[in-house]
C-alpha positions in Angstrom: 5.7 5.9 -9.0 3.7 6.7 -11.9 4.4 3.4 -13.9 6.4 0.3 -13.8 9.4 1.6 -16.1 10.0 4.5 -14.4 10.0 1.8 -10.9 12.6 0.0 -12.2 14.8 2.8 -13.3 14.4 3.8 -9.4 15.5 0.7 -8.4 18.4 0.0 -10.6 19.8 3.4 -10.0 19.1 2.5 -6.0 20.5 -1.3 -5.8 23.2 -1.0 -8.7 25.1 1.8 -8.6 24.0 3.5 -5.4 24.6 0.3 -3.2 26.6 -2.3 -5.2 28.8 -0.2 -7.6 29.1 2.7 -4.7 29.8 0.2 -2.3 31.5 -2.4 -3.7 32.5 -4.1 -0.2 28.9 -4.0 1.7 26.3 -1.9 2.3 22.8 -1.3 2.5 19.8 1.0 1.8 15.9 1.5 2.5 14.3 0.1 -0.6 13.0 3.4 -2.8 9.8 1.2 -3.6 8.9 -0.7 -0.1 10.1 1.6 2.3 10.0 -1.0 5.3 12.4 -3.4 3.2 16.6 -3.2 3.5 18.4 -4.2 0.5 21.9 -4.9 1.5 25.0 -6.8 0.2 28.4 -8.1 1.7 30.4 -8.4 -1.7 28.8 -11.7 -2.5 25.2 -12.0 -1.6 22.6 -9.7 -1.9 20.0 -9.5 0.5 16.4 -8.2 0.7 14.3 -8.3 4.3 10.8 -6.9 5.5 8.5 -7.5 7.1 5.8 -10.8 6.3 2.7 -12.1 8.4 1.7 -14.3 5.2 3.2 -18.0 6.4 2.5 -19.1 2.8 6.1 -19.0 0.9 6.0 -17.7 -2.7 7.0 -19.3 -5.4 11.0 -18.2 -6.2 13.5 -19.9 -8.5 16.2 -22.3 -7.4 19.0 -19.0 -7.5 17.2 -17.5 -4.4 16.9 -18.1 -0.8 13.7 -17.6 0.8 13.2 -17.8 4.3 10.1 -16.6 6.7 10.3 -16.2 10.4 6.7 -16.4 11.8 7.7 -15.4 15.2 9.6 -12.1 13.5 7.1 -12.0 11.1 9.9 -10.7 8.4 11.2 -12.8 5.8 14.5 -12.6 4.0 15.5 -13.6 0.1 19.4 -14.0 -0.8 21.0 -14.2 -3.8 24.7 -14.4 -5.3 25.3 -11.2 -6.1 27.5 -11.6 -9.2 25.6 -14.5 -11.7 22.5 -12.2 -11.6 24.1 -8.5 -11.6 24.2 -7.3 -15.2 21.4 -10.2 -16.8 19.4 -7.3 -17.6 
């Protein structure tokens, strides 16, 4: 990607309407961006796992889910799909 607007276009047109709005019932993709992270959704939350050997979580707001599996080494965020769909 050459800069951070054009990024975000990617992944809107990805997540959005590739995945949410083609798939309105579930689905998922390969993340355009991180290619060893699935974005997928069941028609309520919205789900993003890869792969994580840091044990340290990150900060995240109350909205999302984060979890880290050390003997996986993944990690997984969830979300409610629709409070947070069209905020932007």
């Amino acid at each position: 990607m050459t800069n951070s607007k054009e990024a975000l276009s990617v992944l809107h047109e990805q997540v959005v309407n590739m995945l949410i709005d083609g798939n309105p019932d579930g689905g998922s993709v390969r993340c355009a961006l991180m290619e060893d992270w699935i974005i997928s959704h069941n028609g309520i939350f919205i789900s993003i796992n890869g792969p994580a050997d840091d044990p340290t979580p990150p900060r995240y707001p109350p909205w999302l889910t984060f979890t880290h599996s050390p003997e996986e080494h993944s990690f997984t965020i969830i979300a409610e799909l629709e409070p947070h769909l069209y905020d932007f």
